[in-house]
N, C-alpha and C positions, 0 to 999 in steps of 0.2 A: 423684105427682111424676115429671116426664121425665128419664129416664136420660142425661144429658148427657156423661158420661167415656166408657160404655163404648161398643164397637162397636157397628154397627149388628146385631143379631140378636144380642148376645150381652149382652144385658143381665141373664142371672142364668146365663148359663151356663158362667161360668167359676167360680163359687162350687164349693168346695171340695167332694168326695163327703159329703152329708152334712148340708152346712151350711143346706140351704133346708130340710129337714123341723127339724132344732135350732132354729132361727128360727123356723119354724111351729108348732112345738109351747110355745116359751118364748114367742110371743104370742100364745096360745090361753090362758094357761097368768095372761099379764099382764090379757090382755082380761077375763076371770073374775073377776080382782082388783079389777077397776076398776070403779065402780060406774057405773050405766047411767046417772046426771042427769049425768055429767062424759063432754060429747064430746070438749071441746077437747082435754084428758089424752090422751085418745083416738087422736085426732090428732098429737099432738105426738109420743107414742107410735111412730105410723106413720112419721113423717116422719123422727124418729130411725132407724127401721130402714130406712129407704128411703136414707138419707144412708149408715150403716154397709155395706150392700152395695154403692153403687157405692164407696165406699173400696174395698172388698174386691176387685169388678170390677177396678178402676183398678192398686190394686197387683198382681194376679194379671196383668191386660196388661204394666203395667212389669218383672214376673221374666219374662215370655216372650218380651220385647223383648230384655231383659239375655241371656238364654239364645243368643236368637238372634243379639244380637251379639256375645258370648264365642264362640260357636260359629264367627262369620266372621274374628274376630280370630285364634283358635287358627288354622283353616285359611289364612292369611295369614301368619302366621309360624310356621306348617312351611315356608313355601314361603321364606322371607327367607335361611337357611343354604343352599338351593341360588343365590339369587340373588347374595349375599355371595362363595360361591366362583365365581362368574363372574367378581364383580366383582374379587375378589383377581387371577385369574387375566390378568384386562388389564393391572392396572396392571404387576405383574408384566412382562407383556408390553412394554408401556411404558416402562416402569424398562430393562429390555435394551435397547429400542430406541435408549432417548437415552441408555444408555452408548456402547452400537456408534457413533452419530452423533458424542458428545465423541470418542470415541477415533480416530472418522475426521478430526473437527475438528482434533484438536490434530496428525495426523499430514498434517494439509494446511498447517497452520502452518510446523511442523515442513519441511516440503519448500520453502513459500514462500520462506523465511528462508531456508534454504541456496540454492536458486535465486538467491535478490538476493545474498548473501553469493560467490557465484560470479561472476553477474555485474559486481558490484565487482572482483573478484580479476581477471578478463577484463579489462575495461578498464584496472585499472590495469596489465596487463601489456603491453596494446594502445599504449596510451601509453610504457610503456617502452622497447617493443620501435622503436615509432615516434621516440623522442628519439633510440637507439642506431643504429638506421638512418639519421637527420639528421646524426647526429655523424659517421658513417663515413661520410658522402655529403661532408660538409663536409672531413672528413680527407681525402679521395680529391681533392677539387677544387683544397684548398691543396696539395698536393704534385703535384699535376699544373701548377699554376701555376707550383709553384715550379720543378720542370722546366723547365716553358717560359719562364718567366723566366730560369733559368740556362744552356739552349738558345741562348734570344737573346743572352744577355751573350755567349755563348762566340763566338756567329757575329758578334757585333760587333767581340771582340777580334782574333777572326783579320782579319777585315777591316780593322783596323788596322793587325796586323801586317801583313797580303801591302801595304797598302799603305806602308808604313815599310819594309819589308825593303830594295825596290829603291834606293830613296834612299840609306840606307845602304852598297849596297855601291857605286852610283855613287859615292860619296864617297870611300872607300877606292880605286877604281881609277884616278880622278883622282890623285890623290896618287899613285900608282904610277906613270903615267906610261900606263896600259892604258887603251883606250877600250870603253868599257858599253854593250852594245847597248841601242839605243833604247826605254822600254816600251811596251806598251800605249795607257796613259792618257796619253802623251805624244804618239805618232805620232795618237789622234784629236784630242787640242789643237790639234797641230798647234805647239808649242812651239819656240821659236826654237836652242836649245841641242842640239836632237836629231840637226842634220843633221851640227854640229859635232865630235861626238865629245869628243876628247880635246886639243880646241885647250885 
Protein backbone atom coordinates (compact mmCIF):
# COMPACT_ATOMS: atom_id res chain seq x y z
CA UNK A 1 0.00 0.00 0.00
CA UNK A 2 1.31 3.74 -0.91
CA UNK A 3 2.12 5.96 1.81
CA UNK A 4 -0.22 8.80 1.16
CA UNK A 5 0.07 11.09 4.64
CA UNK A 6 3.67 10.94 5.20
CA UNK A 7 6.52 13.00 3.44
CA UNK A 8 8.20 12.18 0.67
CA UNK A 9 11.21 9.87 2.04
CA UNK A 10 10.00 9.58 5.10
CA UNK A 11 7.58 7.10 5.18
CA UNK A 12 8.82 4.71 8.25
CA UNK A 13 11.21 7.14 9.40
CA UNK A 14 9.67 8.87 11.74
CA UNK A 15 8.41 5.67 13.70
CA UNK A 16 9.41 5.77 17.03
CA UNK A 17 13.26 4.20 18.27
CA UNK A 18 12.08 0.76 18.20
CA UNK A 19 8.86 0.51 16.84
CA UNK A 20 9.78 -0.99 13.17
CA UNK A 21 11.61 -4.13 14.79
CA UNK A 22 8.18 -4.39 17.54
CA UNK A 23 6.00 -4.52 14.47
CA UNK A 24 8.47 -6.93 12.72
CA UNK A 25 8.84 -9.17 15.25
CA UNK A 26 4.82 -9.19 16.40
CA UNK A 27 4.26 -10.04 12.52
CA UNK A 28 6.57 -12.71 12.32
CA UNK A 29 5.32 -13.73 15.40
CA UNK A 30 1.09 -13.20 13.78
CA UNK A 31 2.50 -14.66 10.34
CA UNK A 32 3.31 -18.12 12.26
CA UNK A 33 -0.10 -18.14 13.71
CA UNK A 34 -1.89 -17.82 10.70
CA UNK A 35 -2.18 -20.79 8.87
CA UNK A 36 -0.78 -20.79 5.19
CA UNK A 37 -4.52 -21.81 3.17
CA UNK A 38 -5.76 -18.27 4.66
CA UNK A 39 -3.89 -15.31 2.47
CA UNK A 40 -6.59 -13.07 2.60
CA UNK A 41 -6.12 -13.04 6.73
CA UNK A 42 -2.87 -12.49 5.56
CA UNK A 43 -3.47 -9.51 3.83
CA UNK A 44 -5.78 -7.91 5.80
CA UNK A 45 -3.18 -8.40 8.34
CA UNK A 46 -0.61 -6.35 6.31
CA UNK A 47 -2.88 -3.78 5.25
CA UNK A 48 -3.88 -3.29 9.08
CA UNK A 49 -0.11 -2.65 9.77
CA UNK A 50 0.33 -0.54 6.82
CA UNK A 51 -2.68 1.75 7.78
CA UNK A 52 -1.44 1.76 11.77
CA UNK A 53 2.02 3.19 10.62
CA UNK A 54 1.15 5.92 8.63
CA UNK A 55 -1.24 6.98 11.51
CA UNK A 56 1.88 6.83 13.52
CA UNK A 57 3.86 8.83 10.40
CA UNK A 58 1.11 11.29 10.25
CA UNK A 59 0.78 11.97 13.93
CA UNK A 60 4.52 12.12 14.59
CA UNK A 61 4.52 14.91 11.38
CA UNK A 62 1.55 16.74 13.29
CA UNK A 63 3.74 16.91 16.97
CA UNK A 64 6.62 18.28 14.82
CA UNK A 65 4.58 20.61 13.12
CA UNK A 66 3.00 21.62 16.65
CA UNK A 67 6.63 21.73 18.10
CA UNK A 68 7.49 23.88 15.45
CA UNK A 69 4.79 26.15 15.73
CA UNK A 70 4.87 26.50 19.58
CA UNK A 71 8.28 27.27 18.94
CA UNK A 72 7.53 30.35 16.39
CA UNK A 73 4.61 31.47 18.65
CA UNK A 74 6.84 31.54 21.97
CA UNK A 75 9.62 33.44 19.81
CA UNK A 76 6.76 36.02 18.73
CA UNK A 77 5.57 36.77 22.00
CA UNK A 78 8.91 37.31 23.62
CA UNK A 79 9.06 39.81 21.26
CA UNK A 80 5.13 41.41 21.84
CA UNK A 81 6.42 43.15 25.64
CA UNK A 82 9.11 44.86 23.79
CA UNK A 83 6.73 46.02 21.06
CA UNK A 84 3.84 46.80 23.70
CA UNK A 85 6.39 49.13 25.41
CA UNK A 86 6.91 51.11 22.30
CA UNK A 87 3.60 51.13 21.80
CA UNK A 88 2.76 52.38 25.38
CA UNK A 89 5.40 54.74 24.81
CA UNK A 90 3.67 56.70 21.81
CA UNK A 91 0.63 56.99 22.91
CA UNK A 92 2.08 58.32 25.97
CA UNK A 93 3.57 60.52 23.62
CA UNK A 94 0.42 61.42 22.21
CA UNK A 95 -1.70 61.86 25.23
CA UNK A 96 1.11 64.92 25.93
CA UNK A 97 0.85 66.10 22.68
CA UNK A 98 -2.81 66.75 22.58
CA UNK A 99 -2.81 67.95 26.29
CA UNK A 100 -0.02 70.66 25.14
CA UNK A 101 -2.29 71.33 21.96
CA UNK A 102 -5.97 71.63 24.27
CA UNK A 103 -4.02 73.82 26.64
CA UNK A 104 -2.74 75.90 23.77
CA UNK A 105 -6.39 75.59 22.30
CA UNK A 106 -8.17 76.99 25.12
CA UNK A 107 -5.32 79.63 25.94
CA UNK A 108 -6.00 80.89 22.21
CA UNK A 109 -9.61 81.01 23.06
CA UNK A 110 -8.96 82.53 26.01
CA UNK A 111 -6.92 85.47 24.23
CA UNK A 112 -9.66 85.64 21.34
CA UNK A 113 -12.37 86.44 23.64
CA UNK A 114 -10.47 89.11 25.59
CA UNK A 115 -9.23 90.62 22.16
CA UNK A 116 -13.03 90.88 20.88
CA UNK A 117 -14.08 91.69 24.64
CA UNK A 118 -11.45 94.81 24.10
CA UNK A 119 -12.48 95.53 20.97
CA UNK A 120 -15.93 96.05 22.07
CA UNK A 121 -14.82 98.18 25.05
CA UNK A 122 -12.80 100.23 22.15
CA UNK A 123 -15.51 101.04 20.24
CA UNK A 124 -17.70 101.65 22.69
CA UNK A 125 -15.50 104.22 24.06
CA UNK A 126 -14.78 105.42 20.44
CA UNK A 127 -18.32 106.16 20.11
CA UNK A 128 -18.40 107.87 23.43
CA UNK A 129 -15.72 109.76 23.19
CA UNK A 130 -17.05 110.61 19.57
CA UNK A 131 -20.89 111.69 21.07
CA UNK A 132 -18.91 113.89 23.81
CA UNK A 133 -16.79 115.60 21.25
CA UNK A 134 -20.23 116.29 18.91
CA UNK A 135 -21.69 117.71 22.14
CA UNK A 136 -18.85 120.04 22.90
CA UNK A 137 -18.67 120.92 19.15
CA UNK A 138 -22.46 121.75 19.27
CA UNK A 139 -22.06 123.46 22.86
CA UNK A 140 -19.07 125.64 21.36
CA UNK A 141 -21.23 126.57 18.22
CA UNK A 142 -24.60 127.55 20.23
CA UNK A 143 -22.73 129.82 22.37
CA UNK A 144 -20.65 131.13 19.77
CA UNK A 145 -24.05 131.93 18.11
CA UNK A 146 -25.32 133.02 20.78
CA UNK A 147 -22.52 135.68 21.01
CA UNK A 148 -23.01 136.69 17.71
CA UNK A 149 -26.46 136.89 18.08
CA UNK A 150 -26.22 139.14 21.07
CA UNK A 151 -23.12 141.00 19.29
CA UNK A 152 -25.64 141.76 16.63
CA UNK A 153 -28.59 142.79 18.83
CA UNK A 154 -26.15 144.94 20.78
CA UNK A 155 -24.86 146.82 17.46
CA UNK A 156 -28.47 147.26 16.34
CA UNK A 157 -29.52 148.76 19.57
CA UNK A 158 -26.80 151.33 19.47
CA UNK A 159 -27.54 151.95 16.11
CA UNK A 160 -30.76 152.83 17.31
CA UNK A 161 -29.85 154.69 19.85
CA UNK A 162 -27.00 157.01 17.95
CA UNK A 163 -29.88 157.31 15.75
CA UNK A 164 -32.64 158.51 18.38
CA UNK A 165 -30.16 160.40 20.58
CA UNK A 166 -29.85 163.45 17.92
CA UNK A 167 -33.62 163.81 17.48
CA UNK A 168 -33.96 163.90 21.00
CA UNK A 169 -31.81 166.49 21.85
CA UNK A 170 -32.99 168.58 18.67
CA UNK A 171 -36.21 168.57 20.37
CA UNK A 172 -35.09 169.72 23.67
CA UNK A 173 -33.07 172.74 22.21
CA UNK A 174 -36.09 173.80 20.22
CA UNK A 175 -37.86 174.23 23.04
CA UNK A 176 -35.04 176.13 24.56
CA UNK A 177 -34.99 178.53 22.10
CA UNK A 178 -30.92 177.13 21.10
CA UNK A 179 -30.41 176.14 17.55
CA UNK A 180 -28.97 172.16 16.96
CA UNK A 181 -26.33 171.70 14.72
CA UNK A 182 -27.38 170.12 11.70
CA UNK A 183 -26.57 165.93 11.56
CA UNK A 184 -25.09 163.86 9.46
CA UNK A 185 -28.12 161.99 8.04
CA UNK A 186 -29.72 165.29 7.48
CA UNK A 187 -27.13 167.46 5.64
CA UNK A 188 -26.82 164.09 3.09
CA UNK A 189 -30.86 164.24 2.79
CA UNK A 190 -30.41 167.26 2.31
CA UNK A 191 -33.57 168.08 4.61
CA UNK A 192 -35.51 171.12 4.31
CA UNK A 193 -35.46 172.20 8.29
CA UNK A 194 -31.46 171.98 8.46
CA UNK A 195 -30.65 175.28 6.90
CA UNK A 196 -33.31 176.76 9.29
CA UNK A 197 -32.09 176.16 12.61
CA UNK A 198 -34.08 177.44 15.31
CA UNK A 199 -36.82 179.21 13.32
Amino acid sequence: MKDTHALPGQKRSLLAPGSASRWASRWSVTKHCVPSGHPQVIRQLENNIEKTTVKIATSQNMHLLYVDLLHHLKKELAGYPTELDKLQTLVGDYCSELSDMTIMSQDAMMITDEVKMNMRQGEATFIEERRARENRLNQQKKLIDKIHTKETNEKYRRGRRDLDFPSNLMGTETVKGHRWPVSRSEEHRGEPGAADGGL
